[in-house]
C-alpha positions as CSV (number, residue, x, y, z in Angstrom):
1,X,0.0,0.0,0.0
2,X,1.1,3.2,-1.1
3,X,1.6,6.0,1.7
4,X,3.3,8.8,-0.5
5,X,1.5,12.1,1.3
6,X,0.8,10.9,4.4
7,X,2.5,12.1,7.2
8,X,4.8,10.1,9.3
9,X,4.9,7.4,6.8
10,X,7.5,4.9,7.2
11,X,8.4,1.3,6.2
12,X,8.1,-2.1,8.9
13,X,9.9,-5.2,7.7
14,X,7.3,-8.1,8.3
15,X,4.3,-6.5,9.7
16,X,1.0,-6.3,9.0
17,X,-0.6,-2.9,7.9
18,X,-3.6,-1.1,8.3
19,X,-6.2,0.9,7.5
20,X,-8.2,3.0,9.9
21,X,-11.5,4.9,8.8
22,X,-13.1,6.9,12.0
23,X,-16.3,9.2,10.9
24,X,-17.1,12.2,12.2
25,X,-13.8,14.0,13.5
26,X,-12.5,17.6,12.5
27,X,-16.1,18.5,11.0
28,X,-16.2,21.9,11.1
29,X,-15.6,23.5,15.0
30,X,-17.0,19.5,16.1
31,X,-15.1,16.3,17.3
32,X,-11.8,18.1,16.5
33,X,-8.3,16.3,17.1
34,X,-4.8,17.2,16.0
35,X,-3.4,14.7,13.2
36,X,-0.4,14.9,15.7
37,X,-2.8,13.3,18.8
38,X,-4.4,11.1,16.5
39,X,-1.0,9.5,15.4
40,X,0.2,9.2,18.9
41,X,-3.0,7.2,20.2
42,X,-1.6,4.5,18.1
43,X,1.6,4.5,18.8
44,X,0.8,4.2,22.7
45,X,-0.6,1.7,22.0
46,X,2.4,-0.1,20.3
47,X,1.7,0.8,16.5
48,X,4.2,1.6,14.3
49,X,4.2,3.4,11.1
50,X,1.4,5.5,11.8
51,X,0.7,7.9,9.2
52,X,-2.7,10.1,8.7
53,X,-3.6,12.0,5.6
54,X,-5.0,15.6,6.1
55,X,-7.9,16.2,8.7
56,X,-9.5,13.1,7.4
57,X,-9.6,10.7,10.3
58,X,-7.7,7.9,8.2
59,X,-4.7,6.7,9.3
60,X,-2.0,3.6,8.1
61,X,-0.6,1.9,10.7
62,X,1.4,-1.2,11.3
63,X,1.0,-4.1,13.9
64,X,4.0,-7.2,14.3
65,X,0.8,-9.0,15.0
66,X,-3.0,-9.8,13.1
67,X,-5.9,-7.4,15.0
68,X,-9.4,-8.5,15.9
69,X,-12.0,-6.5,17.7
70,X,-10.5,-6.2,21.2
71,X,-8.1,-4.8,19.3
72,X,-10.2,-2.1,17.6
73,X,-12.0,-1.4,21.1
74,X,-8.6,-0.7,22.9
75,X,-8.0,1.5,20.2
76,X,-11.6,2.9,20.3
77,X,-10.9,3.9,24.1
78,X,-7.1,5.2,23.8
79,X,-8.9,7.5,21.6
80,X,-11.9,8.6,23.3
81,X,-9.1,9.4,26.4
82,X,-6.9,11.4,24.5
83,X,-9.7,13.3,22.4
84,X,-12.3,13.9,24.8
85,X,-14.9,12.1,22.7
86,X,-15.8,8.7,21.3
87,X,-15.3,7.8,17.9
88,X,-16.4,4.3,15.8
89,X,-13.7,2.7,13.9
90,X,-13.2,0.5,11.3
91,X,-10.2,-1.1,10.6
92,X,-8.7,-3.1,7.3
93,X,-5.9,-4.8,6.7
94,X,-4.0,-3.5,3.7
95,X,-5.0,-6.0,1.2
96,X,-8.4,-5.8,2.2
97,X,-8.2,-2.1,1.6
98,X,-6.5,-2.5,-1.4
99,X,-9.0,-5.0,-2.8
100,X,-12.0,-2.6,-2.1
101,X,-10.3,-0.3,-4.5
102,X,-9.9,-2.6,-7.0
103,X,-13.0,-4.1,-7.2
104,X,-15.1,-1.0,-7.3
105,X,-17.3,-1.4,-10.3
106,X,-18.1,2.3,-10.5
107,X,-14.1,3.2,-11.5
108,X,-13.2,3.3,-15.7
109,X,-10.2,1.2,-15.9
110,X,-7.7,3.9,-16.5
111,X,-9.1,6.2,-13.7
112,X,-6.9,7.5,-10.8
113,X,-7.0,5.9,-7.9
114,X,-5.7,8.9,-5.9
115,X,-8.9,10.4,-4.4
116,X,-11.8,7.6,-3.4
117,X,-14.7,7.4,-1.3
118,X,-15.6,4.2,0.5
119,X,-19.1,3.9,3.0
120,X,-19.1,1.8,5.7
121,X,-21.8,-0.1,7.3
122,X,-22.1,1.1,11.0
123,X,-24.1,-1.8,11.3
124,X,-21.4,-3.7,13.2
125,X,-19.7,-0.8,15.8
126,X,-16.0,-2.2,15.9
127,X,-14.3,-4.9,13.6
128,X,-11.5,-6.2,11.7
129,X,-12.3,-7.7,9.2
């Protein structure tokens, strides 16, 4: 996976990657975090390569270990501690990620992949899937 942009991107030898999507942070004057904060909730908690990409609540990240839902609620309350606020998120592996932009049957075959939108069902609060 690609993290050209993001900041604090970096490189682990033999981990796994992710992909974090959290809704409804930096909106306006609401739910507001610094990128800087949001990165270093994930580290704490023993992440490495933890980039984020604008104001956007995404954020890559790297784990020397596979993730499952306790996983994504330790995250879920690391956050909510350091921001003031709860948040939902969803995490991906990388080739999950990677594979939702692949198969999206809306894209031409020569489009950019640089700018994409993905909706998540809330339907399930927290998981890896």
């Amino acid at each position: 996976m690609s993290r050209a942009g993001a900041a604090g991107a970096g490189s682990a030898v033999g981990s796994h990657e992710y992909v974090g999507l959290v809704r409804g942070i930096n909106v306006g004057a609401n739910n507001r975090i610094t990128m800087a904060d949001f990165r270093r909730v994930f580290e704490r908690l023993g992440y490495t390569d933890v980039a984020t990409l604008l104001q956007s609540g995404n954020v890559v990240f790297a784990s020397d270990r596979l993730l499952g839902a306790p996983d994504v609620a330790a995250i879920e309350s690391a956050f909510a501690a350091a921001a003031g606020f709860r948040a939902s998120f969803v995490v991906l592996s990388a080739a999950q990620f990677e594979a939702t932009v692949t198969a999206n049957p809306l894209l031409p075959p020569a489009t950019c992949h640089c700018r994409f939108s993905v909706t998540v069902s809330s339907m399930r609060r927290s998981w890896v899937t």
